[in-house]
C-alpha angles and dihedrals in degrees: 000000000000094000088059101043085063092049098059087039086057097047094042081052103052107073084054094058087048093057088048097059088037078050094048098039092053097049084051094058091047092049094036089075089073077064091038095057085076101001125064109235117172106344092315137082161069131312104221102088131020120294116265101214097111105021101128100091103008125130107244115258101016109105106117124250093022113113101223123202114249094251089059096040090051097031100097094218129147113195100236116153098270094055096041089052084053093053106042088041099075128359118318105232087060090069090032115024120200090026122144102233115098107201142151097210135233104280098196106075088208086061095054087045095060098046090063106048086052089046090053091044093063089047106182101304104074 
């Protein structure tokens, strides 16, 4: 009785869950154009910084053609998550000093969330 209890809880949840990533993803693309005014991001997008197709997982300072500043080159960084939500969170030259972007970061933590999930949702092929 209990198993299948869980079973129809599950299924009556997951369409919930669903609408929570199509919430989030969308909310991703709409906060993604303050990256998109200097970075490429879809096939849309600015020139002034890297492009972001592709980010998630990506060693820092390594997208051909893009003249990185020394800091992001030698930072060590892969933009995982984690990493991504740092540095979108304050100011960007606190978690890589030296570095060339000048940015204010992205204050609601539900905001920088979502742009990364969208960001890792377009992966580098769009």
């Amino acid at each position: 009785m209990l198993k299948k209890f869980l079973v129809l809880a599950l299924v009556a949840l997951t369409p919930t869950i669903a609408f929570a990533d199509d919430k989030e993803l969308k909310l991703g693309k709409k906060k993604v154009k303050k990256c998109a005014a200097c970075h490429v991001v879809g096939d849309k997008g600015g020139k002034a910084g890297p492009t972001l197709n592709g980010v998630v997982g990506r060693k820092a300072g390594t997208v051909e053609g893009y003249e990185y500043s020394d800091a992001m080159k030698n930072s060590g960084l892969t933009w995982d998550e984690a990493t991504l939500d740092t540095y979108l969170s304050d100011w960007s030259k606190k978690l890589v000093p030296g570095t060339k972007m000048v940015f204010k970061g992205i204050k609601k933590e539900k905001n920088r969330k979502a742009i990364i999930a969208y960001l890792k949702s377009i992966g580098a092929a769009e």
